[in-house]
C-alpha positions in Angstrom: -22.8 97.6 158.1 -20.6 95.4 161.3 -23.1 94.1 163.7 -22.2 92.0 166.4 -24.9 89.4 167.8 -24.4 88.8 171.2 -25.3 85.5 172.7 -27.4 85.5 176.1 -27.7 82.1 177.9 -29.9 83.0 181.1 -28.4 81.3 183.5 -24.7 81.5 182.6 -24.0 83.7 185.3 -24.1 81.2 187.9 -22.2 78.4 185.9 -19.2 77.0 187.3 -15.6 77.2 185.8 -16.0 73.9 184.7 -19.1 74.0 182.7 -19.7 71.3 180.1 -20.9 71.7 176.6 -23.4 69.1 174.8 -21.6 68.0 171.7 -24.7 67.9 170.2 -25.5 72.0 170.4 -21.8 72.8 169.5 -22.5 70.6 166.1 -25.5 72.6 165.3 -23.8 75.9 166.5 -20.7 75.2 164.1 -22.9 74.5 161.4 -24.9 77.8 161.5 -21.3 79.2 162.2 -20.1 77.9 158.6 -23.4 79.2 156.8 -22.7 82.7 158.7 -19.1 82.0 156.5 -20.1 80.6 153.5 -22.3 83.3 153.1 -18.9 85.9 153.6 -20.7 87.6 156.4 -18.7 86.6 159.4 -16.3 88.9 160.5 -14.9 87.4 163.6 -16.9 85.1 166.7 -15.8 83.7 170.1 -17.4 82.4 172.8 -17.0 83.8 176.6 -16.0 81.4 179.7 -18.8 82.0 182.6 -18.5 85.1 184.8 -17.1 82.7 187.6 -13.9 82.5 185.7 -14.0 86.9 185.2 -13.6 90.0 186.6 -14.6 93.4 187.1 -12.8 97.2 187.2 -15.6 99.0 188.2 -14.6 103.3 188.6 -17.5 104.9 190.7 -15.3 105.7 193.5 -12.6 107.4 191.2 -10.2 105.0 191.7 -10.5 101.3 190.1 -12.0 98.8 192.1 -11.4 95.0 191.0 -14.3 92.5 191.8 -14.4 88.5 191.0 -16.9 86.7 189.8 -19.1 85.5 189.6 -21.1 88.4 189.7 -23.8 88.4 192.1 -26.2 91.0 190.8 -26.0 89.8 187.2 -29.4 88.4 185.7 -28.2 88.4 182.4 -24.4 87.7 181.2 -22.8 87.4 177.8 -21.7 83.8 176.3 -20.1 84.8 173.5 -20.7 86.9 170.3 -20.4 86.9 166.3 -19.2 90.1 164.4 -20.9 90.1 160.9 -21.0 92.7 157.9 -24.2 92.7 156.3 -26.1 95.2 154.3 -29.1 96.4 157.2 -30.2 95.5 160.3 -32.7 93.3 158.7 -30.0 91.1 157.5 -28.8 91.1 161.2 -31.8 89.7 162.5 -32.7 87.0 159.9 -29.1 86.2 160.6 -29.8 85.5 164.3 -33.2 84.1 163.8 -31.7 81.2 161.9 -29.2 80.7 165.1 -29.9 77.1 166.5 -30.4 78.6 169.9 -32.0 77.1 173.0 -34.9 78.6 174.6 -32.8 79.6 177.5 -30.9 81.3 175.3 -31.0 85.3 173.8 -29.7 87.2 170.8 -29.0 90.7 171.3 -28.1 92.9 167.7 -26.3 95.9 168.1 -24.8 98.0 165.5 -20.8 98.6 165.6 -20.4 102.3 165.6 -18.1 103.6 162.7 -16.1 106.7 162.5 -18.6 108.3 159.5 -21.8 108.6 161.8 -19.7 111.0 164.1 -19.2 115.1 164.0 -16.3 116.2 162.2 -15.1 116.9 165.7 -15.6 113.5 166.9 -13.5 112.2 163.8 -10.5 114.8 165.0 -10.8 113.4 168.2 -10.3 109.8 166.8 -7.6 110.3 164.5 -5.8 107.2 164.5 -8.1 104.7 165.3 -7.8 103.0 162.3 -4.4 102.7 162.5 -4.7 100.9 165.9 -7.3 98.2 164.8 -4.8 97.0 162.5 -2.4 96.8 165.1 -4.8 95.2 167.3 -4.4 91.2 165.5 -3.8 88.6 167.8 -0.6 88.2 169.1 
């Protein structure tokens, strides 16, 4: 089972472009990152430059509308993320509760949908998907 673990800093969505790291948490984040890989778990993890640095297409007019940020209304913005294959959703978690997180800081654990827990009809609909996440490596 893919989950991906999304990291939550509160507060990110008002940091500059330019915000610095402390060495110090990216040691302890790179060491939980290697466990995540020794243990052949990890999939795939990034992490996100602030909201100032983004944008938005929003579509409720019908027609897309691009917005800057940072984004005002935001109170809680992604960081980065991890993308791990574990047996259950319990994995998951005791995954993220061995994170060396800050208490500023959230995991949210959401399951990746897969192409089996759809209708037949969904499936049809899909055809091909498969096809284009192996075309989708980094270029």
């Amino acid at each position: 089972m893919r989950f991906m673990m999304l990291m939550i800093p509160l507060g990110y969505e008002t940091a500059p472009p330019d915000v610095q790291l402390d060495p110090e948490r990216v040691k302890a984040m790179m060491q939980y990152n290697e466990a995540l890989k020794d243990a052949g778990v990890l999939i795939t993890l990034d992490g996100l430059h602030p909201p100032s640095m983004g944008a938005r297409v929003s579509f409720a007019t019908g027609k897309p509308v691009v917005t800057d940020g940072p984004f005002t209304e935001s109170k809680e913005v992604l960081g980065g993320y991890w993308m791990i294959d574990v047996k259950s959703r319990e994995e998951a978690i005791a995954w993220a509760k061995k994170c060396p997180a800050s208490a500023n800081e959230i995991i949210e654990i959401r399951q990746v949908q897969e192409i089996a827990d759809f209708s037949e009809e969904v499936q049809e609909a899909a055809a091909g998907l498969a096809e284009l996440r192996k075309g989708s490596a980094r270029r």
